[in-house]
KOLKOL-389037 format. One record per residue (C-alpha): residue in one letter; residue number from 1; x, y, z. Coordinates in Angstrom, 3 decimals. Each point is the difference from the previous one (the first is absolute). Layout:
<sites>
<"a"; NUM; <X; Y; Z>>;
...
</sites>
This chain:
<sites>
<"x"; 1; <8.595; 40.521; 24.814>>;
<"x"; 2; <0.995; 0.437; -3.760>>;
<"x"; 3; <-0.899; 3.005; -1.965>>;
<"x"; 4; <-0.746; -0.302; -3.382>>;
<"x"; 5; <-0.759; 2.623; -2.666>>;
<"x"; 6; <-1.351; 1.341; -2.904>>;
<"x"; 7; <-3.074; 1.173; -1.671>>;
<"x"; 8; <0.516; 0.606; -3.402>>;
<"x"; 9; <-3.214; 2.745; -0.046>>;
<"x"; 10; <0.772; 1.517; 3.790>>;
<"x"; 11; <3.300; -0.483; 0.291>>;
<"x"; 12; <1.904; -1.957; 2.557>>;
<"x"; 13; <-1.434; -0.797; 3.336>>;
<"x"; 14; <1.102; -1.427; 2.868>>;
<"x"; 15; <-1.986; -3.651; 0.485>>;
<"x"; 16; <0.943; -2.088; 2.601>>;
<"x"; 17; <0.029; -3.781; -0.083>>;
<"x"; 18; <-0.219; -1.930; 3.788>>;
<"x"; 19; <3.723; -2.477; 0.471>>;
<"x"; 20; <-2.872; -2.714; 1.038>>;
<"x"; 21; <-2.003; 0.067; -3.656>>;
<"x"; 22; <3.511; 0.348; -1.457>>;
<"x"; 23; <0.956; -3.660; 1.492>>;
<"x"; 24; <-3.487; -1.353; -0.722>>;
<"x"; 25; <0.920; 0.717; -3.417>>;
<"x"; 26; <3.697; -1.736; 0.190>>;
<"x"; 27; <-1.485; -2.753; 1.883>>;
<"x"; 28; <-2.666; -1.203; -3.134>>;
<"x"; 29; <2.929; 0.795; -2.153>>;
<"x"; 30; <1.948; -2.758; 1.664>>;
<"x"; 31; <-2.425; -2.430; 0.632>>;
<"x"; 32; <-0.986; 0.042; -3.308>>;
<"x"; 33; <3.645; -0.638; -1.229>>;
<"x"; 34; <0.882; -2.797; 2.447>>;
<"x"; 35; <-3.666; -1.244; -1.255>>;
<"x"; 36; <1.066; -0.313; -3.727>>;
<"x"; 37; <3.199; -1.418; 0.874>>;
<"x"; 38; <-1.406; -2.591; 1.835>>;
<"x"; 39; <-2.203; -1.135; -2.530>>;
<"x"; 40; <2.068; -2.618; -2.659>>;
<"x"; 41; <-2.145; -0.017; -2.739>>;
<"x"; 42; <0.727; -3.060; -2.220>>;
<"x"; 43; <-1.164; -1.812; -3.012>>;
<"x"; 44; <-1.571; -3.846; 0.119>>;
<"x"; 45; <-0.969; -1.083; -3.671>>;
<"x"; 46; <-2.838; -3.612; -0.553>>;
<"x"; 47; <-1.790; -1.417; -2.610>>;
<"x"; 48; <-2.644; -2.171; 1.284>>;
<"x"; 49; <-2.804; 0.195; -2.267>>;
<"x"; 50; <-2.296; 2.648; -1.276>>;
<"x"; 51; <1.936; 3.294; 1.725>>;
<"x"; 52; <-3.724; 1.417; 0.715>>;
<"x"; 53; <-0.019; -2.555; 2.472>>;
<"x"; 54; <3.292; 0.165; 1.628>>;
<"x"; 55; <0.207; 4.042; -0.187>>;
<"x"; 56; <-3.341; -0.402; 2.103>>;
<"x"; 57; <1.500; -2.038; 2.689>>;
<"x"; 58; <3.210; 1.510; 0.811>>;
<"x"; 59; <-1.506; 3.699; -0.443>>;
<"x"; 60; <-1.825; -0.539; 3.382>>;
<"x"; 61; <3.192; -1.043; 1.862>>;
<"x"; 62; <1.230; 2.690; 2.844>>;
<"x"; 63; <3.614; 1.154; -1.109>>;
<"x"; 64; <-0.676; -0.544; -3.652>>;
<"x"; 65; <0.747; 3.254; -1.836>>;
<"x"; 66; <-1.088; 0.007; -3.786>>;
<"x"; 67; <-1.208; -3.079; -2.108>>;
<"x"; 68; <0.113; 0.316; -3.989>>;
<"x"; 69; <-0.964; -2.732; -2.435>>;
<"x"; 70; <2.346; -0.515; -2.514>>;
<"x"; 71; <1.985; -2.508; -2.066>>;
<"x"; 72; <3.729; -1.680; -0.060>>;
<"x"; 73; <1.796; -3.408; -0.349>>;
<"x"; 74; <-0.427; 0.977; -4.463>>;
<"x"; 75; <2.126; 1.336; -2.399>>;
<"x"; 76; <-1.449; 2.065; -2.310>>;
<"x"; 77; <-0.195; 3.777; 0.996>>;
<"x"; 78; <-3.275; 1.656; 0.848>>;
<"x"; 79; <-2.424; -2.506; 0.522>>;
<"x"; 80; <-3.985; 0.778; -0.100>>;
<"x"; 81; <-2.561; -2.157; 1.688>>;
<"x"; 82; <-1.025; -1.576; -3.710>>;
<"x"; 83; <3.654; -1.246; -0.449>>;
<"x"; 84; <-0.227; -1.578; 3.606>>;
<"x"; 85; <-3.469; -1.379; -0.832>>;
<"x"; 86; <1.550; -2.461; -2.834>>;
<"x"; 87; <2.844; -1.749; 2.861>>;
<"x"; 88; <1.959; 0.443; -3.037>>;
<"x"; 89; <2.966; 2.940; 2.007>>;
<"x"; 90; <1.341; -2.064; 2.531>>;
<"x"; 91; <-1.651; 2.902; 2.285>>;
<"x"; 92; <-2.120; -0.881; 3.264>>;
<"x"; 93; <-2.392; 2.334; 1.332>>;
<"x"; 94; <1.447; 1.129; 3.510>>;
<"x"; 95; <-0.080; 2.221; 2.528>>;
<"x"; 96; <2.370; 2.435; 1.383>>;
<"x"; 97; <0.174; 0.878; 3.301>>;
<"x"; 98; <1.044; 3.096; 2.047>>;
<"x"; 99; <0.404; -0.874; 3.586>>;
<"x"; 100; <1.492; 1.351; 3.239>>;
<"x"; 101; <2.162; -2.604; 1.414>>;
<"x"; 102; <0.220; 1.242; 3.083>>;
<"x"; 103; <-3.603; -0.882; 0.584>>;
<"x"; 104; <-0.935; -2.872; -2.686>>;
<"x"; 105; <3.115; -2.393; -0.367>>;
<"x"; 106; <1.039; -1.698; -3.307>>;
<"x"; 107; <-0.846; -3.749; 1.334>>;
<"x"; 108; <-3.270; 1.352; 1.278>>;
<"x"; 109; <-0.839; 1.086; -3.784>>;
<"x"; 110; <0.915; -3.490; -1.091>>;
<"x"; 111; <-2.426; -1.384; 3.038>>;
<"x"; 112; <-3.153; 1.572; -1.786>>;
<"x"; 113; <1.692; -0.659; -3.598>>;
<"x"; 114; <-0.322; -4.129; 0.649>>;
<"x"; 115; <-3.494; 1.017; 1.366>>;
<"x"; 116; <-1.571; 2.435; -2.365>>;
<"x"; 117; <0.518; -3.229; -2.725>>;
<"x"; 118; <0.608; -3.635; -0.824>>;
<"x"; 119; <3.829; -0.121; -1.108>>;
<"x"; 120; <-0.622; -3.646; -1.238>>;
<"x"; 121; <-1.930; 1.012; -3.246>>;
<"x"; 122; <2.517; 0.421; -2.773>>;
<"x"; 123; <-0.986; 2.995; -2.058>>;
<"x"; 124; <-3.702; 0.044; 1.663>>;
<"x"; 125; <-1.589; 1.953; 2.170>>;
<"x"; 126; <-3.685; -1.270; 0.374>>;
<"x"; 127; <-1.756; 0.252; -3.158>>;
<"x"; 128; <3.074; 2.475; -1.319>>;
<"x"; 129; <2.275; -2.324; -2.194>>;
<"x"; 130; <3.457; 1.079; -1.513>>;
<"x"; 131; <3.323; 0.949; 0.896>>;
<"x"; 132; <-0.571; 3.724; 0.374>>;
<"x"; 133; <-2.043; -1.728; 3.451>>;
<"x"; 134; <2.557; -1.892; 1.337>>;
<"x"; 135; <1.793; -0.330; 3.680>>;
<"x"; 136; <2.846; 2.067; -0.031>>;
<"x"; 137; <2.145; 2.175; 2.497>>;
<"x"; 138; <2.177; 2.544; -1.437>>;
<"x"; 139; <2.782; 0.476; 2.797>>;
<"x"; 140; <1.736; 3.872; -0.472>>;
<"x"; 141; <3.209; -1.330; 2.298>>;
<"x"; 142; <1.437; -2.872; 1.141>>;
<"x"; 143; <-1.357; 0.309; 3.319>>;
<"x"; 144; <-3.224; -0.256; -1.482>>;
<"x"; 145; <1.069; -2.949; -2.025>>;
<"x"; 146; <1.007; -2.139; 3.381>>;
<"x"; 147; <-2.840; 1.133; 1.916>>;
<"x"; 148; <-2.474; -0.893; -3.237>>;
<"x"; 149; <1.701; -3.783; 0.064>>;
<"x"; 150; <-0.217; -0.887; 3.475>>;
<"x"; 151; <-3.579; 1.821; 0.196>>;
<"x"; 152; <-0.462; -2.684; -3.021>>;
<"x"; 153; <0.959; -2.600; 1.927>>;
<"x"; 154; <-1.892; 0.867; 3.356>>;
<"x"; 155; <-2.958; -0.050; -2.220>>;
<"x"; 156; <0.273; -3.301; -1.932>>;
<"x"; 157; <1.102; -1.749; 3.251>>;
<"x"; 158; <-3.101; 1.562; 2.183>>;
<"x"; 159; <-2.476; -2.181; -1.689>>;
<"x"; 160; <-2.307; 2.336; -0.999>>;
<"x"; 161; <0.657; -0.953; -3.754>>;
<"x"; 162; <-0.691; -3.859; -0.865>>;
<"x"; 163; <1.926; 1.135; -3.491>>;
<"x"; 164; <3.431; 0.677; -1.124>>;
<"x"; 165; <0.548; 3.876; 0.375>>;
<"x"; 166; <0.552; 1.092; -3.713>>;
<"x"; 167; <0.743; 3.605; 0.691>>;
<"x"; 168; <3.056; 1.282; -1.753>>;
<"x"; 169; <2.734; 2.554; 1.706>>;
<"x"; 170; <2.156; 1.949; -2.112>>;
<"x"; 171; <1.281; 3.658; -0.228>>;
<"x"; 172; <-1.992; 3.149; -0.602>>;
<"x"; 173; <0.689; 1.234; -3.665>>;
<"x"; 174; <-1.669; 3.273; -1.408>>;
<"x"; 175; <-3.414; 0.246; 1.745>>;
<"x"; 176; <-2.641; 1.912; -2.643>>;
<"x"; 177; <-2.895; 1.484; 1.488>>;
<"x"; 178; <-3.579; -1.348; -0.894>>;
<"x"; 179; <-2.201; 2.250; -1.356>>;
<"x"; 180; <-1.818; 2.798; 2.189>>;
<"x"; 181; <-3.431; -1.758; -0.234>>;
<"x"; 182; <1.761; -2.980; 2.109>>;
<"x"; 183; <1.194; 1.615; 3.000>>;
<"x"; 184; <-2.089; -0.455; 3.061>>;
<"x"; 185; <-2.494; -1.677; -1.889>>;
<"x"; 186; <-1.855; -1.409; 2.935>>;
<"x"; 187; <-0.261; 2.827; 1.558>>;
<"x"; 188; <-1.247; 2.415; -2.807>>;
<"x"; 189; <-2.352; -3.030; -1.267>>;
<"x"; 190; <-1.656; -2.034; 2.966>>;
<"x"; 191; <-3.113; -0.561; -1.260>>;
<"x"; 192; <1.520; -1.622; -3.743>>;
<"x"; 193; <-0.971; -3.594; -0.149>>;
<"x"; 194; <3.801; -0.950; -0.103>>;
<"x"; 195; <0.422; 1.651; 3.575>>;
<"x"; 196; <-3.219; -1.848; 1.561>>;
<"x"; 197; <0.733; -3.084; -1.178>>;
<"x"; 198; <3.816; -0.321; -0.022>>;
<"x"; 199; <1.585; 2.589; 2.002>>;
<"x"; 200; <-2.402; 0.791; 2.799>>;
<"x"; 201; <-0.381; -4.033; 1.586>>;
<"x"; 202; <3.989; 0.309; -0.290>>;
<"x"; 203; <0.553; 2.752; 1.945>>;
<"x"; 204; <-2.813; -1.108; 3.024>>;
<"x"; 205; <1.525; -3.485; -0.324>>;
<"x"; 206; <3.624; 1.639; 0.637>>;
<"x"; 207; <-1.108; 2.777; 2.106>>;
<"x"; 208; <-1.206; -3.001; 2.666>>;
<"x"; 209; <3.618; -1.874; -0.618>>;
<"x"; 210; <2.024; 3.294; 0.387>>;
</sites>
């Protein structure tokens, strides 16, 4: 046993502390630590459409972290949700993704991102027009470059699409965060007439093709 001490208002006594509760202890500790380094959180960045949409789909995913809304692919510096409106920035509306890849792998991101969309619309989602709405990966690495290619190709040679796959892959720039009345917009606002109309058939039509 290990005896421990004081009391600042008796003074010190003599407390003792079982070797078995001691390794109880050191053995959450550990497990803990190996569980943290296990997980390799990385970062997956797409534009396919209205982000309320796609943050919708790949929130529900098992080993998917964190989803925020936000904007990149523009140039000018701190752009707000009116600037995107006029597809006047060069910005898209995307989403970035947290994910564990030791559970949720990059390619099977890009399996739902070919799903969750149709990558033969140029700048059009559905009834959403512009470029801020267009098909876009953002790779962070090279690795995610190759992978986002021949995941391309898989796709347009599957024959799901009878269309030319439009979507554009190029390198993630400064991502700016949408504004706090975006993020998990589904979520926070199921019953809005966007959600039951647009987002909720997607995500039963996916949830059956996942």
């Amino acid at each position: 046993d290990i005896v421990l001490n004081c009391n600042v208002n008796n003074g010190c006594k003599r407390t003792q502390i079982p070797f078995y509760l001691i390794w109880i202890i050191i053995g959450f500790i550990l497990a803990e630590t190996e569980k943290n380094i296990n997980q390799k959180i990385e970062q997956a960045t797409f534009g396919a459409g209205c982000f309320w949409c796609v943050e919708a789909v790949f929130e529900q995913l098992d080993g998917v972290v964190n989803v925020r809304s936000g904007y990149t692919g523009g140039s000018t510096e701190n752009p707000t949700y009116e600037d995107i409106c006029t597809g006047k920035t060069g910005y898209a509306e995307v989403i970035q993704i947290d994910y564990n890849s030791s559970l949720i792998s990059y390619k099977k991101l890009l399996d739902i991102f070919w799903k969750s969309h149709d990558p033969t619309t140029l700048n059009q989602q559905g009834a959403d027009i512009g470029t801020q709405y267009r098909s876009v990966i953002f790779h962070h690495n090279e690795e995610q470059r190759k992978i986002s290619q021949k995941s391309m190709q898989n796709a347009a040679e599957s024959g799901t699409f009878i269309k030319p796959i439009v979507t554009e892959i190029i390198p993630m720039g400064i991502f700016y965060q949408a504004e706090n009345y975006h993020q998990n917009y589904y979520r926070v606002n199921p019953n809005a007439p966007y959600c039951m109309v647009v987002i909720k058939p997607k995500l039963d039509k996916l949830t059956k093709n996942i």
